[in-house]
C-alpha positions as CSV (number, residue, x, y, z in Angstrom):
1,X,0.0,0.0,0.0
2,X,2.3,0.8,-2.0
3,X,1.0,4.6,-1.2
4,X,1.0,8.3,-0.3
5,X,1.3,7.5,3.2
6,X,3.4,8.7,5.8
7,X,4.0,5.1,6.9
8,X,5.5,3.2,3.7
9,X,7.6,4.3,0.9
10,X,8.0,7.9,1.3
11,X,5.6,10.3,-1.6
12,X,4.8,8.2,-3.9
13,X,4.3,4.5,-3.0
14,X,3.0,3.5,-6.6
15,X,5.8,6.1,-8.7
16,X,7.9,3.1,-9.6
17,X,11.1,4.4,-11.3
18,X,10.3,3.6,-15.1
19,X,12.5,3.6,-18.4
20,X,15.9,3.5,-16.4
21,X,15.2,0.6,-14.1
22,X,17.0,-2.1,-16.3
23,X,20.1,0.6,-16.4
24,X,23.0,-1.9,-16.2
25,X,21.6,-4.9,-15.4
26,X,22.8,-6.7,-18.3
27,X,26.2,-5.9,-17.5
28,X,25.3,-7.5,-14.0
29,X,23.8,-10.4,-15.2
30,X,26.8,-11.0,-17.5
31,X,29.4,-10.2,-14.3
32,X,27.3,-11.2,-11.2
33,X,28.0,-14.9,-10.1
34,X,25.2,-16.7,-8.0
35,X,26.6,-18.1,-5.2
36,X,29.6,-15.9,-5.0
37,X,31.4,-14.6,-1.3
38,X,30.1,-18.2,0.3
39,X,31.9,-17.3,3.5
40,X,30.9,-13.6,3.9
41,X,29.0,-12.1,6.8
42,X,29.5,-15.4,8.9
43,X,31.2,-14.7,12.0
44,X,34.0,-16.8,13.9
45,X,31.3,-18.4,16.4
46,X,28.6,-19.4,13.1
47,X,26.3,-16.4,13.0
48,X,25.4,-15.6,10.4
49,X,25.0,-11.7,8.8
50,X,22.2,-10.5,6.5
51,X,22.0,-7.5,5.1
52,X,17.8,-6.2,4.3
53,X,17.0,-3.1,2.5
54,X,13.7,-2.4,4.0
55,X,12.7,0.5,2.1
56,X,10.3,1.8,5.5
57,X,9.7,4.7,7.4
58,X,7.5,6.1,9.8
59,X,4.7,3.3,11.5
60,X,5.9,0.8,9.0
61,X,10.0,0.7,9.9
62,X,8.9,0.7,13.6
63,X,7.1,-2.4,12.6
64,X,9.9,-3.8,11.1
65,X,12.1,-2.9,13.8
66,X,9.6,-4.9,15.8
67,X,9.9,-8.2,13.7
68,X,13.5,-8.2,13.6
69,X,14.2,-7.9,17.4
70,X,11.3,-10.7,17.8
71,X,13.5,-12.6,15.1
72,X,17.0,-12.3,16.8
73,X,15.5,-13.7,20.4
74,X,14.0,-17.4,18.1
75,X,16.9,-17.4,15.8
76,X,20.1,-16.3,18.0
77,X,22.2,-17.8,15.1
78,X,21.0,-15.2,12.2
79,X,21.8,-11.3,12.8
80,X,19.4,-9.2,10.6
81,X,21.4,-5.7,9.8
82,X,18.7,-3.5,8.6
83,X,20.0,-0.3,6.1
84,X,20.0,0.5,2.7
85,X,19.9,4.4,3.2
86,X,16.8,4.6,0.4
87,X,12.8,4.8,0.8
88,X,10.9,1.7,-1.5
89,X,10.2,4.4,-4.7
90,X,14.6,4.5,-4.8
91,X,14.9,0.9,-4.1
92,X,15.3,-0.6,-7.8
93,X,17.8,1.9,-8.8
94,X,20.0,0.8,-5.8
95,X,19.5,-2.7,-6.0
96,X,20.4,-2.5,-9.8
97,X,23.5,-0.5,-8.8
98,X,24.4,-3.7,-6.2
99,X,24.1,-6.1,-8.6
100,X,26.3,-4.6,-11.0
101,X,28.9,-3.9,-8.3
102,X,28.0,-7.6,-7.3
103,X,27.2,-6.3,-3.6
104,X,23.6,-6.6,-3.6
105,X,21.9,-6.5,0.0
106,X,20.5,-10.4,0.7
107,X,16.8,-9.1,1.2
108,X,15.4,-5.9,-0.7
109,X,11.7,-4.3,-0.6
110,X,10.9,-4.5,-4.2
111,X,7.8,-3.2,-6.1
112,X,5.9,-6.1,-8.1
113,X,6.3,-4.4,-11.4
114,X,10.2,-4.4,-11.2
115,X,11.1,-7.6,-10.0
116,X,10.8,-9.2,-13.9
117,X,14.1,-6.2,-14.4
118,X,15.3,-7.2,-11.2
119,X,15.0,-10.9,-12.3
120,X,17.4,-10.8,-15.4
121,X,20.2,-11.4,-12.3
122,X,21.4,-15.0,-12.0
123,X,21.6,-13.6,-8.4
124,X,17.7,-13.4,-7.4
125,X,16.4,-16.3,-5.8
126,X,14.3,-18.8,-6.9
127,X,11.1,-18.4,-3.3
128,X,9.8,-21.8,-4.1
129,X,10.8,-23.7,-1.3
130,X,10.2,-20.8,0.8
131,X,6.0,-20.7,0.0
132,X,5.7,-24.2,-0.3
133,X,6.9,-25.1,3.2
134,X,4.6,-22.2,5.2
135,X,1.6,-23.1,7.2
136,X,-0.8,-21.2,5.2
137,X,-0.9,-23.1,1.8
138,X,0.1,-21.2,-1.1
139,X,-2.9,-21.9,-2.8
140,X,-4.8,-20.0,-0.2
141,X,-3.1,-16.4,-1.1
142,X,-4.9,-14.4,-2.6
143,X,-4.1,-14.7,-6.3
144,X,-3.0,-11.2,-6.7
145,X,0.0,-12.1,-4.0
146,X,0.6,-14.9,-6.1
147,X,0.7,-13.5,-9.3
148,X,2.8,-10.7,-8.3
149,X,6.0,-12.6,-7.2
150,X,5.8,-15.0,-10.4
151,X,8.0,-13.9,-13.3
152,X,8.1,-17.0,-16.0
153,X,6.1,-19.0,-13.9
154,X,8.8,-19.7,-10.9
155,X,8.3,-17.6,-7.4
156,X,11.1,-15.1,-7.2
157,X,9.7,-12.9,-4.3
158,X,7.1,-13.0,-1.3
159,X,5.0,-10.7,-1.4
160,X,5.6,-8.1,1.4
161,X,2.2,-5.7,1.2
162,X,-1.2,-6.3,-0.3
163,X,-3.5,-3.2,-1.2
164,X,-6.2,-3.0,-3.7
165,X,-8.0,0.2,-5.1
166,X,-11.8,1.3,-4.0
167,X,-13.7,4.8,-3.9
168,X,-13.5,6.3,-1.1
169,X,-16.8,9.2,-1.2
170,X,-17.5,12.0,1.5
171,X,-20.5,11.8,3.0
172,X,-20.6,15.4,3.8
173,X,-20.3,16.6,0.2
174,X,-23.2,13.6,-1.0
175,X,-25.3,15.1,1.6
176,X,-24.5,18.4,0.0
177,X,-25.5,17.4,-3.3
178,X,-28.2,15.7,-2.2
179,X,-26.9,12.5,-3.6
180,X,-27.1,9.0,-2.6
181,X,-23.9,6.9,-1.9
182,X,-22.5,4.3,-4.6
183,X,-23.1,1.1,-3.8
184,X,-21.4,-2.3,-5.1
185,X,-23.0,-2.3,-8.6
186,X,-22.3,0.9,-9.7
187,X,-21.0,2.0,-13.0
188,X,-18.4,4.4,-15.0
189,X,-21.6,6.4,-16.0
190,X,-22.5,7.1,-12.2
191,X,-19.4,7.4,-11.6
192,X,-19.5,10.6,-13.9
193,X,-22.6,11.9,-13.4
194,X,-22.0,12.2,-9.6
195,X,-18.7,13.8,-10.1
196,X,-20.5,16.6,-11.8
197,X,-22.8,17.5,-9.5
198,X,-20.7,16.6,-6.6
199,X,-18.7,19.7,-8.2
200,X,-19.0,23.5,-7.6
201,X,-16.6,25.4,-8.6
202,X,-17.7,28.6,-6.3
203,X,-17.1,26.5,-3.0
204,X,-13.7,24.8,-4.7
205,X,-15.1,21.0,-4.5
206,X,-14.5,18.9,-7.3
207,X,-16.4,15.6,-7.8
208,X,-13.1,13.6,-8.0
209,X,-9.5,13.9,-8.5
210,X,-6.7,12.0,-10.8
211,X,-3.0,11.8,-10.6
212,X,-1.7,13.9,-13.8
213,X,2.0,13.9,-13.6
214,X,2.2,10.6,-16.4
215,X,4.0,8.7,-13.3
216,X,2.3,5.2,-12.2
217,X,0.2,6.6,-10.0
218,X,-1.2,8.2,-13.2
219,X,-1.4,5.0,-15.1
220,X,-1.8,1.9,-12.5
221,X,-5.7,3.2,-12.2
222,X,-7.0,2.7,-15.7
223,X,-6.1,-1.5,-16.0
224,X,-9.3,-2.4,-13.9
225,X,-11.5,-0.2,-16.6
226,X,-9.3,-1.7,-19.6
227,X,-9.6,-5.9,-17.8
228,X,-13.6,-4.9,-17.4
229,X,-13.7,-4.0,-21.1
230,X,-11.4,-7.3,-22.4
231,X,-8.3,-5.9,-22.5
232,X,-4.7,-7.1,-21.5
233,X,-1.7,-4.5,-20.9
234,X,0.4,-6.6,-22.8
235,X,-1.5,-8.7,-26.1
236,X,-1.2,-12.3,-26.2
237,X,2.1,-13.2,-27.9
238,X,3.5,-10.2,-26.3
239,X,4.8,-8.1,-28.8
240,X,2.0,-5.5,-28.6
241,X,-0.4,-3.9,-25.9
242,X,-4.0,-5.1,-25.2
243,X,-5.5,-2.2,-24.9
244,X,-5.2,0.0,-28.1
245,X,-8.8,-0.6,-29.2
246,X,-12.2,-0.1,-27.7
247,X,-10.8,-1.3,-24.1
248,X,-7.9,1.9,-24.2
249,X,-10.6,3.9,-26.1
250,X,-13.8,3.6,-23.9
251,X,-11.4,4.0,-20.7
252,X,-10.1,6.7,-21.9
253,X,-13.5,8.7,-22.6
254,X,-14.3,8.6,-19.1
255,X,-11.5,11.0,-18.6
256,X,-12.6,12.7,-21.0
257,X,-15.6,13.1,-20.2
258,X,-14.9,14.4,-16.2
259,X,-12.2,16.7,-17.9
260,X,-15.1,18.4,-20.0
261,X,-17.3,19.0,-16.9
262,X,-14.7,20.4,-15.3
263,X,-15.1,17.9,-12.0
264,X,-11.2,16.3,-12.0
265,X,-9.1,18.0,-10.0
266,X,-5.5,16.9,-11.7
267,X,-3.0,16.8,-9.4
268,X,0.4,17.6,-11.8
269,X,3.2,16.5,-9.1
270,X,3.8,12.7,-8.7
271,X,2.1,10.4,-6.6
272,X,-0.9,12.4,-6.4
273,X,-0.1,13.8,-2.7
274,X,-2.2,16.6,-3.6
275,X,-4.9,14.8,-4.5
276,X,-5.1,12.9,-1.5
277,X,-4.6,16.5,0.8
278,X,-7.5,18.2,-1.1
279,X,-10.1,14.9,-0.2
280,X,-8.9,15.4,3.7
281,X,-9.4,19.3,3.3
282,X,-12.7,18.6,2.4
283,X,-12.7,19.6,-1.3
284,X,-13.2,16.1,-3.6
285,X,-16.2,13.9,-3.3
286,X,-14.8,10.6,-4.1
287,X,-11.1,9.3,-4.4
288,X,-9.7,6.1,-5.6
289,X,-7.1,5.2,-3.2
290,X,-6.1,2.0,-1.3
291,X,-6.3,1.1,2.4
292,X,-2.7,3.1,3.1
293,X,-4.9,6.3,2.6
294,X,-7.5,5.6,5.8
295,X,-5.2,6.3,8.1
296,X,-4.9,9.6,6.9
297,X,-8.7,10.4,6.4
298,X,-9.7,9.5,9.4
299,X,-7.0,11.7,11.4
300,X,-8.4,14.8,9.4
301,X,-12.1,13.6,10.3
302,X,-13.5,13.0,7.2
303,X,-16.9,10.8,7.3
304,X,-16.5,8.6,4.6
305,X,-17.9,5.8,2.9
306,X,-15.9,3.2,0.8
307,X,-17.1,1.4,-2.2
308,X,-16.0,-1.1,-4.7
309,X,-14.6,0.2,-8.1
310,X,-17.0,1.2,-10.7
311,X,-17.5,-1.3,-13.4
312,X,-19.1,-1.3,-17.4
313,X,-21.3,-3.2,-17.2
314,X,-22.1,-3.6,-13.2
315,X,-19.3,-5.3,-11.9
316,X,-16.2,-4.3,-10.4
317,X,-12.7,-5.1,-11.1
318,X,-10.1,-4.1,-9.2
319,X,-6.1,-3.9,-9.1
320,X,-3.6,-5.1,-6.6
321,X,0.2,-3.4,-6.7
322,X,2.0,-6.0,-4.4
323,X,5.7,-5.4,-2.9
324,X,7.8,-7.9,-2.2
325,X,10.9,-9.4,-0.2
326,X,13.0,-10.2,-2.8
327,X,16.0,-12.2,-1.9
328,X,19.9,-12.4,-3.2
329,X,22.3,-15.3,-4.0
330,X,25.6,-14.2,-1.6
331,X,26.7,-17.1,-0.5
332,X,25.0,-20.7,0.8
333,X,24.8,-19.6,4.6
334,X,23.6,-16.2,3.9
335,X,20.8,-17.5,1.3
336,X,19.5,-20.0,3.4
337,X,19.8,-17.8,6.6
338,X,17.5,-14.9,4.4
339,X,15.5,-17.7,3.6
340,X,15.1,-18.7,6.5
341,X,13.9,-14.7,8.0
342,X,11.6,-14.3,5.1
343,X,9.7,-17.5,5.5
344,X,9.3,-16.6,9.3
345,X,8.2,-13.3,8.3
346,X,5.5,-14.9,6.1
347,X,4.1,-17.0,9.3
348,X,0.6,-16.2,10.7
349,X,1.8,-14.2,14.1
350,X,4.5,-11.9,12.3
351,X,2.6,-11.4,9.1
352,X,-0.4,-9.9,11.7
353,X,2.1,-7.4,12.8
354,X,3.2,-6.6,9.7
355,X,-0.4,-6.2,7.9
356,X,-2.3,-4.1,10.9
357,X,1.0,-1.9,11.5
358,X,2.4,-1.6,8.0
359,X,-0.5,-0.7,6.3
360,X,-1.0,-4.1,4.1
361,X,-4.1,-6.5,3.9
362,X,-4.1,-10.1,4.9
363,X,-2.6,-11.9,2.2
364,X,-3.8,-14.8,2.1
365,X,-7.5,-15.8,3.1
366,X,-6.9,-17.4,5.7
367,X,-5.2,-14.4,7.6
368,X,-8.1,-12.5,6.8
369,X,-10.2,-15.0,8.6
370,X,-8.7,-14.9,12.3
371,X,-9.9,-13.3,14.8
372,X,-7.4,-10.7,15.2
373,X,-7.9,-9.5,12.2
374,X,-11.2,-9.2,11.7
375,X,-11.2,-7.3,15.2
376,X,-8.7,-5.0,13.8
377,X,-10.9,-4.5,10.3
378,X,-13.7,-4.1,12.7
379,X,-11.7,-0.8,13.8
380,X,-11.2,0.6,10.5
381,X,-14.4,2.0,9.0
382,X,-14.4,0.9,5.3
383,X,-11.5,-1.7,5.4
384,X,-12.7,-5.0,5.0
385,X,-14.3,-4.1,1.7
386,X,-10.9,-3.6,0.6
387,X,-9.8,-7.0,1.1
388,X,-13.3,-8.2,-0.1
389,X,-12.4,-6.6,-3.9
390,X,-9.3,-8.9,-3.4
391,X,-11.7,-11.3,-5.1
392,X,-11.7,-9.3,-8.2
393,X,-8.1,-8.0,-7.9
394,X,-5.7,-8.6,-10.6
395,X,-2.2,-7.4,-11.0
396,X,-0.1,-5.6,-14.0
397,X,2.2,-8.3,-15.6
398,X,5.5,-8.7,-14.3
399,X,7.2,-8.1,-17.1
400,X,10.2,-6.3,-18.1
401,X,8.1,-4.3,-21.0
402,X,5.7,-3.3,-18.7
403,X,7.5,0.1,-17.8
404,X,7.7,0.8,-22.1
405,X,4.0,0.7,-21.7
406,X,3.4,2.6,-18.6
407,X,5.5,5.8,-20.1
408,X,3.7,6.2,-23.4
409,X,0.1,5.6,-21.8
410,X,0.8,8.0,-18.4
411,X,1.7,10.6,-21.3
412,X,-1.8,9.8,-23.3
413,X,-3.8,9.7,-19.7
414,X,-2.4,13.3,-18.8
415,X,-2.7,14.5,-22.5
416,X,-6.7,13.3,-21.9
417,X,-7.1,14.9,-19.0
418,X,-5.7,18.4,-19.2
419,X,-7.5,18.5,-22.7
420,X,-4.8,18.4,-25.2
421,X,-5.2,15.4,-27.1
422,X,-8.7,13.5,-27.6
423,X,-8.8,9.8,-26.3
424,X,-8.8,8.3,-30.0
425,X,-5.3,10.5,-30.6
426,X,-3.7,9.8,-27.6
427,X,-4.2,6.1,-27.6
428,X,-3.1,6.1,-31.3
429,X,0.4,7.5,-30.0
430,X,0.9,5.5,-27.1
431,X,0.4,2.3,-28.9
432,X,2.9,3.4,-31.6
433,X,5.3,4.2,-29.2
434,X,5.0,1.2,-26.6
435,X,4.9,-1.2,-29.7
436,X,8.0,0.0,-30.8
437,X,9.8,0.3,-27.6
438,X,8.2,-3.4,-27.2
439,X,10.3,-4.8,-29.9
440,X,13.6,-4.0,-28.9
441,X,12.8,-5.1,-25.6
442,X,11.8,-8.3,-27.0
């Protein structure tokens, strides 16, 4: 949850760093050697040293801080030194830099959409053995947990956080507008409609806001509209996008659409922080946001209400952006000693502390069904129907094209928005320009 929270990631927990992500990493996986330094960070008496790039700050790293010192008094054998010296947004960029030095850290916080870049390194690990010997069956985990630690089919991460995207609406503004509250059902069209006349420009309220800087935050929110319509990010045989035709199009014109009533606010910086501060000043009806955004509402008193996705044709599809623990090849006693903190991180008492303090859902279903949790969802007004739309919940591909996509279409979804370019135009563009890019990726 991956997110504008104070708690995880630092401003923009879904601005992934595109384009330059895969910098070098071709010269690392030519140079890097799995298994290399087998004796490093093992001291005289058999501990053994790991080094974790956590990526936290705020509630989240004094969470983590938390797990590790609960880790060191079962496993006196295993030192965890926690670092890195980057929030989760600069993680991939310093991770790629490790690799190519061949000093990677043996356990980094990395977004789902760059471990496929992150996986061209001999030195990632293959997480198999790691899922299949947990106490919660791997099959039980939500699919979009699944999915986003799978890059050619093996499991080369855990998955760290779970979020999803819903509406969140303001009851105060509804009332306003003498409107009544979306429920599960609802469509694009409603969707529209009530941002209209939850706008008025005298008082400064806009019916809903969008991220416009052409980052991810910008982009990641259109899939669900382009899966409900058909479409694929990435076409079958993947050597084009899925979306360049009446999926893109149609998903597109809803922008459109709120751009020519005048009820988007379009926040230009990345990770749509403004956004977010304008909905807990009081001045957007409805948001789409994940669970790491509650927190905040409810500490600047909105009363809110929060509601599945809009759908096409009456059903709701939603996204998941999952981070991971991804884990390095230095050595047999440090792999198996990483291993061996990850898999205890992913067992039922630890990944409880981890989910209620670090902002993530349950990730699997049975987490969500204990007690403790459902006591803490209790607590939080509007959570549990975001880990209900886990149902629905897909995730973008993990795929090392994905961020020659995500450029080209944050630039058509911005062009849309502010007006310049008509939704027929700016798909047209993108597609020319992510099919290109595409092929010399492939």
């Amino acid at each position: 949850m991956d997110a504008v929270r104070s708690g995880r990631g630092g401003p923009s927990r879904r601005g992934i760093l595109r384009g330059g992500g895969a910098l070098a990493l071709t010269a690392a996986a030519g140079t890097a050697v799995a298994g290399c330094g087998t004796g490093l960070g093992v001291d005289s008496d058999g501990t053994v040293h790991i080094e974790v790039w956590h990526g936290q700050n705020g509630p989240s790293l004094k969470a983590f801080k938390r797990l590790v010192a609960n880790f060191h008094r079962s496993h006196p054998a295993i030192r965890v030194d926690i670092g890195g010296g980057v929030l989760a947004d600069d993680m991939l960029q310093k991770v790629m830099a490790g690799l190519v030095a061949q000093s990677p850290p043996d356990v980094a916080y990395i977004f789902g959409p760059d471990l496929a870049s992150v996986a061209r390194s001999p030195q990632l690990a293959d997480m198999t053995s790691v899922v299949e010997s947990q106490p919660v069956p791997w099959n039980q985990y939500w699919p979009a947990a699944r999915e986003g630690v799978m890059v050619d089919g093996v499991v080369r991460a855990v998955p760290a956080v779970l979020d999803s995207l819903a509406v969140v609406c303001n009851k105060k503004l509804f009332r306003e507008a003498r409107l009544e509250l979306p429920a599960p059902g609802w469509t694009w069209q409603d969707f529209t409609e009530m941002a209209r006349k939850l706008t008025d420009r005298g008082k400064g309220t806009f019916g809903t806001g969008w991220p416009g800087a052409g980052d991810e935050d910008t982009v990641w929110r259109m899939w669900p509209m382009i899966w409900d319509l058909g479409g694929e990010v990435i076409a079958k045989g993947k050597r084009e996008i899925g979306f360049a035709g009446e999926p893109g199009a149609r998903s597109l014109d809803v922008l459109a659409e709120l751009a020519r009533d005048r009820s988007v606010y379009v926040d230009p910086k990345p990770g749509g922080e403004q956004m977010y501060q304008a909905f807990s000043t009081g001045r957007l009806g409805m948001v789409g946001t994940g669970p790491w955004q509650l927190p905040d509402i409810r500490q600047a008193k909105i009363d809110y209400h929060v509601v599945p996705l809009p759908g096409f044709h009456g059903r709701s599809v939603t996204i998941s952006g999952p981070d991971t623990w991804s884990v390095f090849d230095n050595g047999s006693a440090r792999l198996t000693a990483a291993r061996t903190f990850i898999g205890w991180l992913m067992e039922p008492e630890q990944a409880y502390l981890w989910d209620s303090e670090a902002g993530s859902l349950p990730q699997s279903r049975p987490a969500e069904r204990r007690p403790k949790w459902r006591e803490h969802a209790a607590g939080v007004p509007g959570l549990p129907v975001f880990t209900e739309v886990l149902e629905t919940a897909r995730v973008r591909p993990v795929d090392r094209a994905y961020p020659k996509i995500s450029m080209p279409f944050g630039e058509a979804i911005t062009a849309v928005l502010l007006g310049k370019s008509t939704p027929a135009k700016a798909l047209r563009r993108c597609a020319d320009e992510a099919n290109a890019a595409m092929a010399k990726v492939r």
